[in-house]
C-alpha positions as CSV (number, residue, x, y, z in Angstrom):
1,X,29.1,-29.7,44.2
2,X,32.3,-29.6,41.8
3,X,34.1,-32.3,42.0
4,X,37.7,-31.8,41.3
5,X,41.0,-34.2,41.2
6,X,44.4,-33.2,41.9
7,X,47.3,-35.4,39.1
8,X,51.1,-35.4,40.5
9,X,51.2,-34.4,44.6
10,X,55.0,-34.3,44.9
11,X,56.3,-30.7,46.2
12,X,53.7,-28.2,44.9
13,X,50.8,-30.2,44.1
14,X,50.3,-31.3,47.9
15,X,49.4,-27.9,48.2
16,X,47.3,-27.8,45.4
17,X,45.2,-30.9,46.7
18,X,45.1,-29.4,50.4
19,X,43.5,-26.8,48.9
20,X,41.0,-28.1,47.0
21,X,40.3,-30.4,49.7
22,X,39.9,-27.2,52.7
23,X,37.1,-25.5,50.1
24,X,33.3,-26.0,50.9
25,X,32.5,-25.4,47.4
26,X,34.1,-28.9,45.9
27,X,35.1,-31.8,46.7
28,X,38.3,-33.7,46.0
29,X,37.4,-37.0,45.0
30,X,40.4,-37.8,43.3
31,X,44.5,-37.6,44.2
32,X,46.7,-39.2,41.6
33,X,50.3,-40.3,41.6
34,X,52.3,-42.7,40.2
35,X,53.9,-43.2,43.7
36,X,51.7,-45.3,46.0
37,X,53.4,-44.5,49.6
38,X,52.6,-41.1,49.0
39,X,49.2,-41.5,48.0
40,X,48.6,-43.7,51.3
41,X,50.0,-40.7,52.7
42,X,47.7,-38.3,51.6
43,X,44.5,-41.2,52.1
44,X,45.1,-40.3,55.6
45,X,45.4,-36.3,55.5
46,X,42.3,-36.3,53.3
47,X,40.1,-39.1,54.2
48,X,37.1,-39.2,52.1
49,X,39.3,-38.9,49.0
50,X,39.9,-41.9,46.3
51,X,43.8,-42.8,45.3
52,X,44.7,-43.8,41.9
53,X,47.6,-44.4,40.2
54,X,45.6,-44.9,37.4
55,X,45.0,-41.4,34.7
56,X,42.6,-43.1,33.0
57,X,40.3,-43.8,36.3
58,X,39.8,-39.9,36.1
59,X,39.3,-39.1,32.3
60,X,36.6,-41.7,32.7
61,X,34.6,-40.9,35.7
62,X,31.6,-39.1,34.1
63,X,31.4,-37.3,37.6
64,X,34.3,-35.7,37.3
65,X,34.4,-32.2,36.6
66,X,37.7,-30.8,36.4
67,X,41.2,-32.4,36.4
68,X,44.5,-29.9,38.6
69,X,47.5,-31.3,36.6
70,X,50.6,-31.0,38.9
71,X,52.7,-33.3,37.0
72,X,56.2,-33.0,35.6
73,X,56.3,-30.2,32.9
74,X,57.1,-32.5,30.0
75,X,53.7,-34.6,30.9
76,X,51.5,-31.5,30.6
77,X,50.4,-31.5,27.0
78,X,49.2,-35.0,27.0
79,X,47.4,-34.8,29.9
80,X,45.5,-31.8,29.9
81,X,44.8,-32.9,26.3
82,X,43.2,-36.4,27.7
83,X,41.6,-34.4,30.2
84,X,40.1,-31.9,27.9
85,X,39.0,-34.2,25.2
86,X,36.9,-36.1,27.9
87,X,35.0,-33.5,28.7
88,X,37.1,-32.1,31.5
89,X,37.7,-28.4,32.6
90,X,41.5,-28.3,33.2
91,X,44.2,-26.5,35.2
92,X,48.0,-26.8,34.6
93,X,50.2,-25.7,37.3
94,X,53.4,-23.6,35.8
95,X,55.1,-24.1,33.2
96,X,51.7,-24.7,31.5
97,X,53.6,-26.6,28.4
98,X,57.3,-26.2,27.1
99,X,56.4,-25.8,23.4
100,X,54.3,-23.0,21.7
101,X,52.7,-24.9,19.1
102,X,51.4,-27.2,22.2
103,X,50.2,-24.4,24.1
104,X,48.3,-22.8,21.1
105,X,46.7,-26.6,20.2
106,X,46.0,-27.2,24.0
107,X,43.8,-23.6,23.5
108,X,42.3,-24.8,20.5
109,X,41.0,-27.8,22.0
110,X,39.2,-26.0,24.9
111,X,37.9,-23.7,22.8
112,X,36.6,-26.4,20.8
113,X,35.4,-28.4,23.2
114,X,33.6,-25.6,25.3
115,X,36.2,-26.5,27.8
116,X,37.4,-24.0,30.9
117,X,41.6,-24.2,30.7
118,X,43.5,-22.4,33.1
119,X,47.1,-22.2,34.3
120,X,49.2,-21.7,37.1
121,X,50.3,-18.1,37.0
122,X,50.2,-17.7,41.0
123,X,51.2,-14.3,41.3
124,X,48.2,-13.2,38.9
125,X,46.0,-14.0,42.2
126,X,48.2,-12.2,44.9
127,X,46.7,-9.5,46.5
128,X,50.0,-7.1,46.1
129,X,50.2,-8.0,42.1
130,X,46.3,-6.7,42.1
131,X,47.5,-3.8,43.7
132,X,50.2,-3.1,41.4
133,X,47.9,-3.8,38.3
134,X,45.7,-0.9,40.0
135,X,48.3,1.8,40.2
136,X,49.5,1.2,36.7
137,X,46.3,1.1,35.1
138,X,45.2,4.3,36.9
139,X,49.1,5.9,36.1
140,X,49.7,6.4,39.7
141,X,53.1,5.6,38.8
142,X,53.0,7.9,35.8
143,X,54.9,6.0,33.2
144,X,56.6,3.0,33.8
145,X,60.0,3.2,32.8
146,X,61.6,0.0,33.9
147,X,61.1,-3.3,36.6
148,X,63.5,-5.9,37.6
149,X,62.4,-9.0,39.2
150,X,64.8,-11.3,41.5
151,X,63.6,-15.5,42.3
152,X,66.8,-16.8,43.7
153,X,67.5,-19.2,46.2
154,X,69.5,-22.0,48.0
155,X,67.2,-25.3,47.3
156,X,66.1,-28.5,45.2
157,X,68.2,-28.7,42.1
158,X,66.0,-29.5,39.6
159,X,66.9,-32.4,36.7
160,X,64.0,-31.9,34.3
161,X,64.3,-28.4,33.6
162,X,66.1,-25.6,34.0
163,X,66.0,-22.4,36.4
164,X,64.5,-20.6,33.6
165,X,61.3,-22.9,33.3
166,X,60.9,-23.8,37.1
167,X,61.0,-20.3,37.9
168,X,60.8,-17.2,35.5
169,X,57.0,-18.0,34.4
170,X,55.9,-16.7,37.8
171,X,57.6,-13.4,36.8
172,X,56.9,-13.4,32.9
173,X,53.5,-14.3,33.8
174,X,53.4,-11.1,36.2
175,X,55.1,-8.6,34.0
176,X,52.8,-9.5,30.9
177,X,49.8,-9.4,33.3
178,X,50.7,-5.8,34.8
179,X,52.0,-4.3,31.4
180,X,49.2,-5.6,29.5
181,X,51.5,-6.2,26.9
182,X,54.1,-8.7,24.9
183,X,57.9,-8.1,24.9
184,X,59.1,-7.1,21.1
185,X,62.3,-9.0,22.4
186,X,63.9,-11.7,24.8
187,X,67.5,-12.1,25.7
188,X,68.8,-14.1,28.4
189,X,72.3,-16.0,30.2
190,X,72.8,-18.1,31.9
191,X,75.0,-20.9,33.1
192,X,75.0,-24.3,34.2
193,X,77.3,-25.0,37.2
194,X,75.6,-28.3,39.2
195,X,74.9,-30.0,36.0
196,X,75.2,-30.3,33.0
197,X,73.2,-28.6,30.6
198,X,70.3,-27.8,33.0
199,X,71.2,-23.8,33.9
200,X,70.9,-23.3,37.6
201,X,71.4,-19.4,36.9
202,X,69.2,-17.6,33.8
203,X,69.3,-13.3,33.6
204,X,66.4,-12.8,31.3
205,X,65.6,-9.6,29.7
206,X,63.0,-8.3,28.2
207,X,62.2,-5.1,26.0
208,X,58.7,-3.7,25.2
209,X,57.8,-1.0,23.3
210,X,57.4,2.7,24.9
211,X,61.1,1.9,25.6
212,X,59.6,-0.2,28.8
213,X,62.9,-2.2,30.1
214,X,62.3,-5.3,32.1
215,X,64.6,-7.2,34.1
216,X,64.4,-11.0,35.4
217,X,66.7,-13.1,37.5
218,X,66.2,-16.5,38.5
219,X,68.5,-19.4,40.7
220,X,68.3,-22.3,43.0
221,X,71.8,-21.7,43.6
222,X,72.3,-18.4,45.6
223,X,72.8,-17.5,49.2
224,X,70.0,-15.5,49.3
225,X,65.8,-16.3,49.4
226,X,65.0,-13.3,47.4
227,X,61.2,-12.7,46.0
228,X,61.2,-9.4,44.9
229,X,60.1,-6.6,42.3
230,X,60.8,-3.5,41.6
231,X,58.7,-0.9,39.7
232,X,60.3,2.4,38.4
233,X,58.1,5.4,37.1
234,X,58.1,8.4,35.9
235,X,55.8,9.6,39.2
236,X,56.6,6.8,41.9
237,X,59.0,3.9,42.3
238,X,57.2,0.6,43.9
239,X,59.0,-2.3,45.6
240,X,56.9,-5.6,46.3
241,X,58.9,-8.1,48.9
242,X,57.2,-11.2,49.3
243,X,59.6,-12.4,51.8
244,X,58.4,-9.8,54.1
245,X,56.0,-11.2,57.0
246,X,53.3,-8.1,56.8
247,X,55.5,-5.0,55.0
248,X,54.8,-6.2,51.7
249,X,54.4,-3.5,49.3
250,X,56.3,-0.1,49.5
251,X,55.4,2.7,47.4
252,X,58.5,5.6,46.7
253,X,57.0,9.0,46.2
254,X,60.4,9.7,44.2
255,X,61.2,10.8,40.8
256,X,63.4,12.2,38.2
257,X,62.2,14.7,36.1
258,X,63.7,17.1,33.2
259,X,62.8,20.9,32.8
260,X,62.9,21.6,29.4
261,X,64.6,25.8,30.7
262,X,67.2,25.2,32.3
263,X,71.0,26.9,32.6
264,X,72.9,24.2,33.4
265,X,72.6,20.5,34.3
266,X,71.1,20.7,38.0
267,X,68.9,22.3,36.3
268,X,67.7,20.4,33.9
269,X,67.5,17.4,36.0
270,X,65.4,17.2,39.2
271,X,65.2,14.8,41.8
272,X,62.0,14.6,44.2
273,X,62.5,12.9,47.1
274,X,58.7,12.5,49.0
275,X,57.5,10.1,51.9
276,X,57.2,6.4,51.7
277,X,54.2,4.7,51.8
278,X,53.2,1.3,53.4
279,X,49.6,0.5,52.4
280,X,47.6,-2.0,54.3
281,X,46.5,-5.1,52.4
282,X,45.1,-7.7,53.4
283,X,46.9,-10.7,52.2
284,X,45.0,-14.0,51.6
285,X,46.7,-16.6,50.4
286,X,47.0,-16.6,46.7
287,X,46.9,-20.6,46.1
288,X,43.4,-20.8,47.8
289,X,42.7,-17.2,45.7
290,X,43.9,-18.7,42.3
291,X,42.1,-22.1,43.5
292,X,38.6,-20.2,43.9
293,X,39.1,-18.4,40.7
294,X,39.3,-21.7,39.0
295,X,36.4,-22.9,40.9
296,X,33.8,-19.6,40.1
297,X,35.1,-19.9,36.4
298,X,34.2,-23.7,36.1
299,X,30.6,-22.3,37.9
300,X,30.1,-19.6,35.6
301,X,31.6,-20.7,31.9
302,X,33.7,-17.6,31.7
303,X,37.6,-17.1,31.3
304,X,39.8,-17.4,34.2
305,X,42.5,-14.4,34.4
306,X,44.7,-16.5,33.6
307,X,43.5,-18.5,30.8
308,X,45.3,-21.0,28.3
309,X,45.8,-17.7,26.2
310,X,47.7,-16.1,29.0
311,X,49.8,-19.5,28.8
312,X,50.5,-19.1,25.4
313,X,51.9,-15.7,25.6
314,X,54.3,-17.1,28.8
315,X,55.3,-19.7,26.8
316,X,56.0,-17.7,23.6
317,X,58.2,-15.1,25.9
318,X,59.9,-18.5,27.8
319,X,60.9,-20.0,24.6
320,X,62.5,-17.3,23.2
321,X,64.4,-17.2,26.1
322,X,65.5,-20.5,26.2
323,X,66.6,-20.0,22.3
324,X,68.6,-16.7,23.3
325,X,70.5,-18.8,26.2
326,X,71.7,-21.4,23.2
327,X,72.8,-18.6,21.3
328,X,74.7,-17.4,24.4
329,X,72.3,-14.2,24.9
330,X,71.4,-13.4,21.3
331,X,68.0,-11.2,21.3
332,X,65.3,-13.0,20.2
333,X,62.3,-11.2,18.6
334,X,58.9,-12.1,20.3
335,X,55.9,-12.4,17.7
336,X,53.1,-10.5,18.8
337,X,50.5,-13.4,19.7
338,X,47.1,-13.6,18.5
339,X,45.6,-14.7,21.9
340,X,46.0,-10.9,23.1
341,X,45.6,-9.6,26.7
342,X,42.0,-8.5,27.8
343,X,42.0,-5.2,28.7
């Protein structure tokens, strides 16, 4: 039995700890906060399960297995540092760190230590992403040309970071993960309208090579809930709606293509227009999917999906981003990382 404990159980890591706590396979033996009425909350919704206040009750318990830090994103690199150099297999929820030197140190020191680290890049683990990852690799979409994402919003304001960091690594981290590749370059907007200095509005984009054109924007302040991507290629066009209830994922058999005789423009140009497909998936929920994965990784010793490596390239991609916005949208060339993608 693995047993696991769950740091910082504000908004997301509640669900993180129910999680853990609803799987046969492990058990939660720890939930820590530095906020006691919510731990006495959660004493009661997971009885069984110790509360601590206390970091250093964990990194010290000799069996404890793995730490699930949920924390604020500027605490991240010091934890799952402490955690890892006691022995600990770790997981960082999103962003996994806000520097790339951290990032690459935080790899280092798993690696050194013989250490599983994994981070939060939920829509890695969602059925629909897996699907898209399938079509592209097999070219049922022919060549991708371009993809836009949209994570907008009317909710929590955020203080600590901005509406590029909260939000954008779910869609860097699913761009990267279905390319298969790094961005040559990054350049984003944004403004800050609620307050100062902390953007509530970020348009990101992001080139690759092939001439592949990708597309990101992100805001908490927006009329909107909008979850959505769009795929276009050069064989079929793909739109993924999480907001929709069961009509998730629709797949365009339409497509532009160029005759290379032609007499005059019409020509030269045509447009298919074929049916549209609604494929039945079956959609489990991707937190208890990305929660598993972290569990059969810690079982097994092998490299989650989305491994401290995949962090690294997120985090290389976000802060050129965030340097493009403070040079009001300047491109910003991404260095190809050594932590590559496995195929």
């Amino acid at each position: 039995m693995l047993n696991v404990a769950v740091v910082g159980v504000g908004g997301w890591g509640k669900n993180l700890a129910r999680n853990y706590f609803q799987i046969p396979e492990c058990s939660l033996k720890y939930v820590c906060d530095l906020s006691r009425p919510r731990l006495e909350e959660l004493r009661r919704q997971f009885p069984g399960t110790a509360i601590t206040t206390r970091f250093d009750d964990l990194v010290t318990d000799p069996e404890l297995h793995a730490c699930v830090i949920a924390t604020t994103a500027a605490s991240h690199y010091a934890l799952a540092k402490a955690a890892l150099r006691a022995g600990k297999d770790v997981f960082v929820e999103k962003p996994f760190v806000l520097e790339v030197h951290q990032a690459e140190e935080l790899v280092h020191i798993a690696e050194q230590e013989g250490r599983i680290l994994m981070v939060g890049h939920l829509l890695e683990y969602h059925p629909v992403v897996g699907r898209l990852k399938t079509m592209i690799d097999a070219h049922q979409l022919g060549d991708v040309y371009y993809m836009y994402n949209q994570r907008v919003n009317l909710g929590l304001v955020r203080e600590d970071e901005n509406a590029l960091w909260s939000f954008a690594p779910h869609d860097v981290s699913a761009l990267l993960y279905l390319l298969g590749k790094e961005p040559t370059d990054v350049a984003a907007r944004g403004q800050s309208y609620l307050r100062r200095g902390v953007e509530d509005v970020v348009f990101i984009t992001l080139n690759f090579d092939d001439r592949i054109l990708a597309h990101i924007h992100v805001s908490w302040l927006d009329p909107h809930k909008i979850r959505k991507m769009t795929i276009v290629g050069s064989k079929k066009m793909v739109v993924f709606d999480d907001m929709e209830n069961t009509e998730k994922l629709k797949i365009y058999d339409k497509s532009a293509e160029h005759n290379a005789d032609y007499n005059t423009f019409a020509e030269y140009v045509t447009l298919r227009f074929g049916d549209i497909t609604i494929p039945h998936l079956r959609i489990d929920e991707p937190l208890q999917l990305e929660c598993r994965h972290f569990l059969e990784c810690i079982r097994e010793r092998r490299q989650p999906r989305s491994d401290g490596r995949d962090g690294v390239r997120v985090v290389k991609v976000l802060a050129a981003a965030q340097l493009s916005l403070e040079k009001n949208g300047m491109p910003i060339p991404v260095e190809p990382s050594e932590y590559r993608k496995a195929a």
